[in-house]
LOFI-993105 format. One record per residue (C-alpha): x, y, z; residue in one letter. Coordinates in steps of 0.2 Angstrom, whole numbers, plus 5000, padded with zeros to 4 digits. Example, Ala and Ser with C-alpha at 12.3 -4.5 7.8 and 13.67 -1.06 7.14 Angstrom:
2
506249785039A
506849955036S
! end
This chain:
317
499954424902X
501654354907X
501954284924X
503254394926X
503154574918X
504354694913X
503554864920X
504255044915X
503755164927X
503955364928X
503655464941X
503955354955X
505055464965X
503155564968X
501955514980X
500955404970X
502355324964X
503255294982X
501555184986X
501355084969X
503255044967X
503354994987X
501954864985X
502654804968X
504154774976X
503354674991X
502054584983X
502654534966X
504354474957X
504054594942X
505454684934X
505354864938X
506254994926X
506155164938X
506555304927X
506855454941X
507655644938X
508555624956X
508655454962X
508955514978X
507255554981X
506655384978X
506355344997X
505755154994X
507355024998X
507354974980X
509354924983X
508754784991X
507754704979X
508754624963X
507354664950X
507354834952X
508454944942X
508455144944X
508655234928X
509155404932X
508555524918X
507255654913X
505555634901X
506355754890X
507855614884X
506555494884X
507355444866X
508955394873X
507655224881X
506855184864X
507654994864X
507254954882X
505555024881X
505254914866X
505454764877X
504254814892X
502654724892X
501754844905X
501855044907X
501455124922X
501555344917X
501255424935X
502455574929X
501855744926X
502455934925X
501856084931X
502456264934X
503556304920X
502356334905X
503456264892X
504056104900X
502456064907X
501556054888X
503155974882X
503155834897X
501355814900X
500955784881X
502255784869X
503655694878X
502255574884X
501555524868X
503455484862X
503555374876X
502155274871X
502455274853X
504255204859X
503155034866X
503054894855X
501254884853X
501254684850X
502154654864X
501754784878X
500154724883X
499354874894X
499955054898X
499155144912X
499255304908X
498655434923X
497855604920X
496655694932X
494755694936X
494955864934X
494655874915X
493155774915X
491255794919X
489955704929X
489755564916X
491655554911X
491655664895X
492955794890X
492455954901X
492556084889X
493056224902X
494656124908X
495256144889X
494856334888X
495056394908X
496156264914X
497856314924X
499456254910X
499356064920X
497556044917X
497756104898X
499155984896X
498055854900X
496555894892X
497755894877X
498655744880X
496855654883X
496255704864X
497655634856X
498055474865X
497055404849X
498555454839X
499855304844X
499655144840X
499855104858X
498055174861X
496855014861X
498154964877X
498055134884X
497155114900X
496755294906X
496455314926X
495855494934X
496155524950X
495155614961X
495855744972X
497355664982X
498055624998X
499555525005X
501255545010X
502355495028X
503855505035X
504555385022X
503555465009X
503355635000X
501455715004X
500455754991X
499855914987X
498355924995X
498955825010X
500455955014X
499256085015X
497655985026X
498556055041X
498656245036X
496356215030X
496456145051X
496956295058X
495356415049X
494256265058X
493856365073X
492956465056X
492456355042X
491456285056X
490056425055X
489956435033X
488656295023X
489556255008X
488456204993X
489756064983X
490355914986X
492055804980X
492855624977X
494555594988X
495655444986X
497355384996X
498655364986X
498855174994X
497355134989X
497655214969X
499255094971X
498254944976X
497254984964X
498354994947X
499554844956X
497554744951X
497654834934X
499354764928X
498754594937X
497054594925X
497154714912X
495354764905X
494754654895X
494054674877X
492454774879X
492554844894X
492854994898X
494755084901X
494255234909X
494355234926X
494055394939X
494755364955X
493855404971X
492855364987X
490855374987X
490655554984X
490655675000X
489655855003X
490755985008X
489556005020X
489855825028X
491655855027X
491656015039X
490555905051X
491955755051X
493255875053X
492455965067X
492055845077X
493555755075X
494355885082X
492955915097X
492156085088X
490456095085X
489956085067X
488556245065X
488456275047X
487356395048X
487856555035X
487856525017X
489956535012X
489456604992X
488856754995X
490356785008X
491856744995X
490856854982X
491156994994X
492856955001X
493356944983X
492657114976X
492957204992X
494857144993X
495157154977X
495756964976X
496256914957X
495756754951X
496156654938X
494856594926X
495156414929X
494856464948X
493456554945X
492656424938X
492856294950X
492056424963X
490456404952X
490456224946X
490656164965X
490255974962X
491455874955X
490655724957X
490855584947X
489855434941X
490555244946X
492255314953X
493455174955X
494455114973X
494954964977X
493354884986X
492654894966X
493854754964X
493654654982X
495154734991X
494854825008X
495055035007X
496455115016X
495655295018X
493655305013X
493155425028X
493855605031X
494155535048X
495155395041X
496255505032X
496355625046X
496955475055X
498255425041X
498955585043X
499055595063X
497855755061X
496355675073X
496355735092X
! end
């Protein structure tokens, strides 16, 4: 790999992006091509360093950067759609595989190419349910995922799955699941009482950044493996509920079964559920074998506890 890199990066204006383009910018003198919808958005002070250059534009022009993206020698995709059925199929898989085919596949050397745990099983194969239940993001990326092989890009394609993810501070948008932690703390003073039979991965998206700043550093070599699931050490629901509790001075009981609760909460309210959401309520552990974090390659973790990333997220008492 060349000292220093020429790095096309999408999505950074999200919150994985914010974390992964701040510590490019602080610990390395790569060239950094931001291609943002709003540059407003982009919270980093990327004006102050003179190899960073803001490419205002959307994934569905991606045409218009088929020169400059022949002359990148690392890709960094964080960008993804959901909501809009249409643009989210069109984004999420075909305006990404023209975006790779654009790559000069002698010259760019690595593209790191982010999808989601979500589409996978325990042992890292294609879960067939994500393709047939999943919401229009999930399909988009079980799609995109069975045709990366068609670009000649794809021996270079190294394809990281994050687990379910937190992040986000005053300086930088929240995740998902982090804008919402707040809301699942006030139902405490309940969830307290129910025994929840599953378990999860979580991962900060500081520590997902430290850990694709390594992967452009050392790409993998030949042979080993280019599939990565991001995560901490897997955690019981069960062991979640206690650390919240007690974190926040309730007494963790755990005492009533929650399944046969939310089978009759949902029959007798009526509630509608889509398939995809369904499922999930049955599967339960998505768990995941060797998950990736930045300890794997000798860096200290940010967030590995529930009570660390309460603490992240000024949520601990």
């Amino acid at each position: 790999m060349p000292n220093r890199q020429r790095i096309f990066i999408t999505g950074a204006s999200g919150c994985i992006g914010h974390y992964l383009v701040e510590l490019l910018m602080q610990q390395t003198e790569h060239e950094l091509f931001l291609l943002v919808r709003n540059p407003d958005k982009l919270q980093v002070p990327w004006q102050d360093y003179p190899n960073v250059q803001v490419l205002p534009g959307d994934l569905r022009n991606i045409y218009r950067l088929k020169d400059l993206l022949a002359t990148m020698d690392t890709a960094i995709l964080t960008a993804a759609a959901w909501g809009d059925p249409i643009a989210t199929f069109d984004i999420n898989v075909s305006k990404t595989l023209e975006l790779m085919s654009y790559l000069d596949s002698d010259r760019c050397q690595q593209v790191i190419y982010f999808s989601t745990a979500s589409i996978l099983d325990r042992h890292h194969r294609p879960l067939k349910q994500a393709g047939e239940l999943g919401t229009d993001y999930i399909r988009s990326k079980y799609i995109c995922h069975q045709r990366l092989r068609e670009v000649a890009i794809a021996p270079k394609i190294t394809t990281v799955y994050p687990t379910l993810v937190f992040g986000g501070d005053d300086q930088k948008p929240y995740s998902h699941l982090s804008s919402g932690l707040g809301d699942v703390l006030k139902w405490l003073w309940l969830i307290r009482f129910f025994r929840v039979d599953g378990s999860f991965h979580f991962v900060h998206a500081r520590d997902i950044a430290q850990v694709v700043a390594h992967l452009v550093e050392q790409p993998p070599k030949e042979g080993e493996g280019r599939s990565l699931v991001l995560g901490n050490p897997t955690v019981t629901a069960n062991q979640a509920i206690r650390e919240l509790a007690r974190a926040h001075h309730q007494r963790p009981y755990l005492g009533m079964p929650l399944m046969p609760f939310a089978d009759l909460f949902i029959w007798a309210f009526r509630i509608q559920m889509a398939a995809w959401d369904r499922f999930c309520l049955r599967y339960r552990h998505f768990a995941y074998d060797d998950p990736v974090n930045p300890a794997t390659f000798g860096y200290p973790i940010y967030c590995e506890t529930v009570a660390e990333l309460l603490a992240a997220h000024h949520l601990n008492r």
